[in-house]
C-alpha positions, 0 to 999 in steps of 0.5 A: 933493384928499386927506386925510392924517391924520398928518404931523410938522412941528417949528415954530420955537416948538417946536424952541426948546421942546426946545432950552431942555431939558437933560433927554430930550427934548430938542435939542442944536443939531439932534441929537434925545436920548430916552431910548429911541432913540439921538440922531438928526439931525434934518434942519431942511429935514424942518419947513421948506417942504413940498409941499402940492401936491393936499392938501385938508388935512395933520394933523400931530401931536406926536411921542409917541415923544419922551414929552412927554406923560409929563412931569411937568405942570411940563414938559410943559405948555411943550413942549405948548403951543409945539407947539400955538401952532405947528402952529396958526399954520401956515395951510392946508392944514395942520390939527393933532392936539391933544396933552395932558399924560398924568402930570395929566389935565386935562379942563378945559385939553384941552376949551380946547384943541380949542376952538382948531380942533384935528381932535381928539386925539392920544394915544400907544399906550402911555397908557391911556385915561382916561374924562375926555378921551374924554368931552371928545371924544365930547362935542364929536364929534371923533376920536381918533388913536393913534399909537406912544409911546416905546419901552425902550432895547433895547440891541444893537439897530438904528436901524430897531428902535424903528419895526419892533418896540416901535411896532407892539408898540404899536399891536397892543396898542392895538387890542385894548385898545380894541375889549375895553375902551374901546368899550363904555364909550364907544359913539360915539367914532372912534378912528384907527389909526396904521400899520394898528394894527400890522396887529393887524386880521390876528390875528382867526383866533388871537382866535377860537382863544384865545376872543375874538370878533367876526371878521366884525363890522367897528366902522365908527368904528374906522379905520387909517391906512396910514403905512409900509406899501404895497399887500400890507399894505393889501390884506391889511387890506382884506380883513380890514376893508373898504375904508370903514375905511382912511385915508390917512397919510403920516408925512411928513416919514420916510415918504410916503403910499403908492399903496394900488394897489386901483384909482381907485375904493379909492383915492378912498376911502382919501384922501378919502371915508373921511378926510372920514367920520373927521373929520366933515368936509364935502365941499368943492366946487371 
């Protein structure tokens, strides 16, 4: 049974949160406007049924590319709170990321807010991350999941440029920032890659020129997830990393999990064994 620790699913709690909005973000019938992105037609069959078919269990998680974490508190709060009730009511396999208000920390709500049952945290890349919600999630031994905020206008640009240059922009970023900055104020924290980190793991030979340090030695609570990318990309970070750091990601419903193609044994590891060890989630038996 696999694990897939990044998948998007809008319930209908949620989608009626962003349609009540006349600002980004927000939905007019079911065409998505952000201030970053041009409008994009959401496909409503994308958060109906969905093949769960061979899943141990399904994380989805808020869509931080909308902003909805940026918000002011007075708005952010009612699209965070739907999300919540939704993805929480959606039963098995399914399981969820909490999200949180990142214009007004709350430390108090977010630790309400995990004691529902979420997996743990989801923040975007482009938030810094502040002490008081790690604290909430070291304290409670969950995870940290890091996944691409919302990218600058980039006027001239393709559809496929928002996922192809400011994400991974992004997630490169945020892997150095946390391996430099957040890791030794906060030694015990599992912290999950969205997209391979934006393949950042593969600039340890340009780190060393420019004066930093560490190739070799791999965080084992540091992982990256492998939505969008396939077995060149995957192997390649392997190769880097290990084995015992990549999780498998799907990012579905705009991507689906890839064939790693390292073999069964690699295979077992990424979907099951590795994800399991993120978690802290037990083996279950069948």
């Amino acid at each position: 049974m696999t694990i897939d620790v990044h998948q998007h699913l809008w319930t209908p709690g949620f989608v009626d949160a962003l349609r009540t909005r006349t600002r980004p973000p927000y939905l007019d019938g079911w065409t998505l406007i952000l201030d970053g992105e041009p409008p994009y037609e959401v496909n409503p069959a994308d958060h109906e049924g969905r093949d769960t078919t061979g899943l141990e269990l399904a994380l989805v998680s808020l869509s931080s590319p909308l902003g909805i974490e940026f918000l002011p508190p007075e708005d952010a709060w009612p699209l965070i709170d739907a999300y919540h009730d939704g993805a929480l009511a959606l039963g098995e396999p399914y399981g969820a990321w909490a999200a949180t208000c990142h214009s007004d920390i709350d430390p108090e709500r977010l630790a309400k807010d995990l004691d529902r049952g979420f997996a743990g945290l989801q923040i975007p890349a482009t938030a810094v991350p502040d002490d008081r919600i790690l604290e909430v999630l070291t304290g409670r031994d969950l995870p940290l999941f890091v996944h691409p905020g919302p990218a600058a206008l980039t006027p001239g640009t393709p559809p496929w440029w928002p996922a192809l240059v400011p994400y991974v922009q992004q997630m490169h970023q945020a892997w150095h920032y946390f391996h430099a900055v957040v890791r030794p104020r906060h030694p015990r924290l599992r912290v999950c890659f969205a997209l391979l980190a934006g393949l950042a793991p593969l600039h340890s030979e340009r780190l060393i020129t420019r004066g930093g340090g560490g190739r070799g030695l791999v965080d084992r609570d540091f992982f990256v997830e492998t939505s969008s990318y396939g077995p060149r990309a995957i192997d390649a970070i392997v190769r880097e990393l290990g084995i015992d750091v990549v999780v498998n990601g799907s990012d579905a419903p705009y991507a689906t999990a890839p064939d790693p193609g390292l073999g069964a044994a690699a295979g077992h590891a990424i979907r099951v064994v590795n994800p399991r060890r993120l978690l802290n989630r037990k083996e279950t038996r069948t």
